[in-house]
N, C-alpha and C positions, 0 to 999 in steps of 0.2 A: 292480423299480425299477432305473434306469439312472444313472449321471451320463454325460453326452456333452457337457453346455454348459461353460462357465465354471463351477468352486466360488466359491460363494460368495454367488449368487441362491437366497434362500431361497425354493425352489418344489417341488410334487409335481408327479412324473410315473409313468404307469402304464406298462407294457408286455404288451399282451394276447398271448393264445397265439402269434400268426401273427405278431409283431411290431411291429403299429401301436403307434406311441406316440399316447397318447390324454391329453391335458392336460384337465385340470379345473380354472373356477374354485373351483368348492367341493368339497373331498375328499370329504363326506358324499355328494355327488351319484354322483361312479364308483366307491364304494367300493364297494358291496356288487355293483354292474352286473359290472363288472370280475373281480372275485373268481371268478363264476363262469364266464368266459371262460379262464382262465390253464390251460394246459397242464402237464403233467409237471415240464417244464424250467421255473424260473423263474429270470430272470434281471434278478439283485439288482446292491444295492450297493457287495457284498463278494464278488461271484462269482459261478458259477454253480452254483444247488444244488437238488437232487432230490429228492422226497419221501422217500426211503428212507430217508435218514439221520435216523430217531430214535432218541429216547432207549427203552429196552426198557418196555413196559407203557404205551406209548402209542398210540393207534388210528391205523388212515389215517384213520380217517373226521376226528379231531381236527385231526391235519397240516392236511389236503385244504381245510375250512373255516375253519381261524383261520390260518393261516398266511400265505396271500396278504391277509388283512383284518390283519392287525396289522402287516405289511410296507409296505401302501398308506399306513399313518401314518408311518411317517416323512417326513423333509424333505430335499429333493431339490433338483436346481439347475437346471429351464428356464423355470420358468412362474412370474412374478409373481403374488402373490395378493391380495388386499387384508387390513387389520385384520382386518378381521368375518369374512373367511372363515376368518380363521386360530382365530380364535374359536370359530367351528362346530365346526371341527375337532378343537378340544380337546375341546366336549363328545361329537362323537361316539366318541372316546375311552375316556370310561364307559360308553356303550353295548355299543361290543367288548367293552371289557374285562370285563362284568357275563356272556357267554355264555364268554369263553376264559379262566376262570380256573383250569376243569380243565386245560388246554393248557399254561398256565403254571405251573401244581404240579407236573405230571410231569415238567417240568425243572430240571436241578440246580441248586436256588437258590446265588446268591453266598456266600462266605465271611461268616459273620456280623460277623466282627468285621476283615475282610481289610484286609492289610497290600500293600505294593507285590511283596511276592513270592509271596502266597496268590492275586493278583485275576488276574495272566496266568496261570497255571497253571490256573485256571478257568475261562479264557476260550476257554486252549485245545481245551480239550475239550469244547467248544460244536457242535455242527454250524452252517453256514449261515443253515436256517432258526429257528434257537434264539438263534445270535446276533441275528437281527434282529427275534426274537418281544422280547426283552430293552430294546434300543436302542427299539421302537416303543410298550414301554408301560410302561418305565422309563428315559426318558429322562436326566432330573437325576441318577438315581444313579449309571446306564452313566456319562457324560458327569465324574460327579465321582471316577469311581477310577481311584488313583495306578495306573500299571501297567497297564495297558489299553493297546490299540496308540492310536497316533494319528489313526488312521482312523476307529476306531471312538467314540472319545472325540469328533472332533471330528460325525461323523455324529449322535450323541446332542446334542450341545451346541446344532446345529445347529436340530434339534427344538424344544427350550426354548426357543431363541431364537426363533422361529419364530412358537411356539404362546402368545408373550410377544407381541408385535409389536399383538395387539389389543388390551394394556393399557400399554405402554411404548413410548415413539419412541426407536428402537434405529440411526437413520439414519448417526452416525458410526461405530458400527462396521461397518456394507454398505458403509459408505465404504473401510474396508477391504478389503473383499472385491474391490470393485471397480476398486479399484488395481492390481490381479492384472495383470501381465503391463506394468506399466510399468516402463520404464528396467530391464528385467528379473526384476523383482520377485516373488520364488515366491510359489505357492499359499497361501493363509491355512489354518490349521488352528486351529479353536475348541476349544479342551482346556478351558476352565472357562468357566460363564456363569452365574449366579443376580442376577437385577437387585434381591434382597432380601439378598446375602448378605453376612456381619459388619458389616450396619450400613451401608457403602459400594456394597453390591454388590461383583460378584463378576466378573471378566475375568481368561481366559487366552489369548492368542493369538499363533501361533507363526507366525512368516514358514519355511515351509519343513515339512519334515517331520521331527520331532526324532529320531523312531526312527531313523535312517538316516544323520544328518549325521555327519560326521566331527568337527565342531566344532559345541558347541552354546551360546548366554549367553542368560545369563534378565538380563533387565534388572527391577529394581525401584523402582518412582517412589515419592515422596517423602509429606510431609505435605501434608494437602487434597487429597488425589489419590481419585476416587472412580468409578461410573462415567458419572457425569455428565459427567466433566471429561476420562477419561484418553485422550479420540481429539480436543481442542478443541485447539487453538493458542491460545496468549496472546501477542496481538502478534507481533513477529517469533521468538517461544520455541516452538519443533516442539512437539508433543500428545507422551504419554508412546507412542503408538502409531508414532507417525512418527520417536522419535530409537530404534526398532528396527528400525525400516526401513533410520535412516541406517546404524544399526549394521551391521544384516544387507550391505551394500551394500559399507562400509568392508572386511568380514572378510572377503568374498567376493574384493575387489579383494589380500587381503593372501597369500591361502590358492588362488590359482590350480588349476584338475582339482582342487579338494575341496568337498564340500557345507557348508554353513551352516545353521542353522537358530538364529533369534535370537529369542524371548520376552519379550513384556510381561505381569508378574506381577502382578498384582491378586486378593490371595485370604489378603488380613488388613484390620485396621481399622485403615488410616492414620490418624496424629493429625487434630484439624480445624483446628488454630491452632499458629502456630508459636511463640508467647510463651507461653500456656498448655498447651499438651497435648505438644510437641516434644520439650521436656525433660526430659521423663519416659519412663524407659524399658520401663514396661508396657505400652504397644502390641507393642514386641518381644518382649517377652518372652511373650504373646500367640501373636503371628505365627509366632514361630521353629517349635513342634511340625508348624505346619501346611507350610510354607517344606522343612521336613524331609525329610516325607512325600512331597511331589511331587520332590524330588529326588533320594529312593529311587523313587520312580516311576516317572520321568524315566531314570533307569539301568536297574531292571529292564525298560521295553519296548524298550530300543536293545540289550540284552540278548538279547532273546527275539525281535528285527525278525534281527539282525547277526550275534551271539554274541559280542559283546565290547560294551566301556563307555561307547566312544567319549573324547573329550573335551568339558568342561563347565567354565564361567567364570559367575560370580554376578557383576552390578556391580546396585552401588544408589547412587543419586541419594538427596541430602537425608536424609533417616530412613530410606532404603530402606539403606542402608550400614549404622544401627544394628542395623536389621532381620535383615542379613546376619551381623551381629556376633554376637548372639544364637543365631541359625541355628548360626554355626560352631560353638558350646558344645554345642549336642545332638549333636555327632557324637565317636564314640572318639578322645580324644587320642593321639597320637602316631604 
């Protein structure tokens, strides 16, 4: 699999031996066709990688057959596909996965209980086709750990979203994607997506590439913020999406020859009312562990992209600032 289009259109595409890129409405239909055209060299989403690199005590024959079929499921950016096909494709999903579970045992499972500095250290010692055996049949969980590169997080998250699309209308946030390249506007990267997660659902999305920025801010929106709401406009008031856009836009104009990367945080249970649930501070208290975690995350992959920390700035809106408040307390004083 290739990206060549715009990121950001949740689509699969194939790349057979010779080069043809071959688009499929239904992934189920080229999967298995495809699979056994691919040559030697396949070339992915993360590079180019060759059968050789396994892990020890695994077969070619294993490589050779689930490798390009568990590759083909991921989500990819040229070909629109409909609900239902995305649908299909989830179930053919357990179909692979019921034949390559030997394929996926032989490689080094994740850290069981991994922290932001155990999850890149594992990931780097991944081969090519190991990282994309992982991202195409553990999507959610690739997608939700702190410390993963950017790429890769948003590649997985991309999937969920995707393979979501035939049970949720997920339209303002493509609206996002699709924004790409206006008034300047960098690349989106999907770092968190669960449309069930703490209650509100679950969104992380960075204008930019955080690994790499020289300047990074996580923006945090406030009470009633959920993912119904946080790419909507109210009246003439931006979406919780679009005042990181402005952000990203402002830092950009302020920080001249240096990169940006600006974040809308969605990954606690904002209060639902501001007279009853606001003023209480157990949502934050809540949120803070989690808040934490991605911002040891957030440093160990600019860490492991750069070799240094970079710079990082928290702002929160509304309860997103209690939120923050909290946060600070889990970190060593002084």
């Amino acid at each position: 699999m290739e990206r060549t289009g715009p990121r950001g259109t949740l689509t699969p595409r194939s790349v057979s031996g010779d080069g043809t890129q071959v688009e499929c409405g239904v992934l189920s239909t080229a999967l298995n066709a495809l699979a056994a055209d691919l040559q030697p060299v396949f070339r992915t989403g993360t590079g180019v990688c060759r059968p050789d690199h396994r892990s020890p005590g695994r077969s070619p024959e294993a490589d050779e057959k689930w490798a390009p079929k568990l590759r083909k499921l991921k989500a990819d950016d040229d070909l629109t596909v409909s609900a239902a096909d995305w649908v299909d494709a989830k179930k053919d999903t357990g179909g692979v996965r019921d034949g390559a579970e030997r394929y996926l045992d032989a490689i080094k499972a994740p850290p069981k209980h991994g922290d932001p500095e155990d999850n890149p250290e594992w990931w780097k010692h991944l081969s090519a086709d190991e990282r994309d055996a992982y991202i195409s049949m553990h999507p959610a969980s690739i997608g939700a750990m702190n410390g993963l590169p950017a790429d890769a997080r948003d590649e997985a998250n991309r999937t969920v979203l995707a393979e979501t699309r035939g049970q949720y209308e997920v339209r303002l946030i493509q609206g996002r994607f699709d924004r790409t390249g206006q008034g300047g506007l960098p690349e989106a990267y999907l770092l968190g997506f669960d449309p069930d997660g703490e209650g509100n659902g679950r969104v992380i999305l960075a204008n930019g590439n955080p690994d790499r920025a020289d300047h990074t801010a996580l923006y945090i929106p406030g009470t009633t913020t959920d993912l119904s709401t946080i790419a909507e406009d109210d009246g003439g008031t931006p979406s919780a999406l679009k005042r990181s856009e402005r952000l990203w836009r402002e830092s950009g104009r302020l920080t001249p020859g240096q990169k940006v990367s600006t974040i809308t945080w969605l990954d606690d249970d904002a209060p639902d009312n501001v007279l009853t649930d606001a003023p209480s501070d157990t949502y934050a208290e809540r949120g803070a562990p989690r808040l934490h975690q991605y911002l040891e995350g957030n440093r160990a992959a600019h860490t492991y992209a750069t070799g240094d920390t970079g710079h990082t700035t928290v702002l929160g809106h509304s309860y997103g600032s209690t939120l923050i408040g909290d946060t600070a307390k889990t970190f060593p004083q002084g």
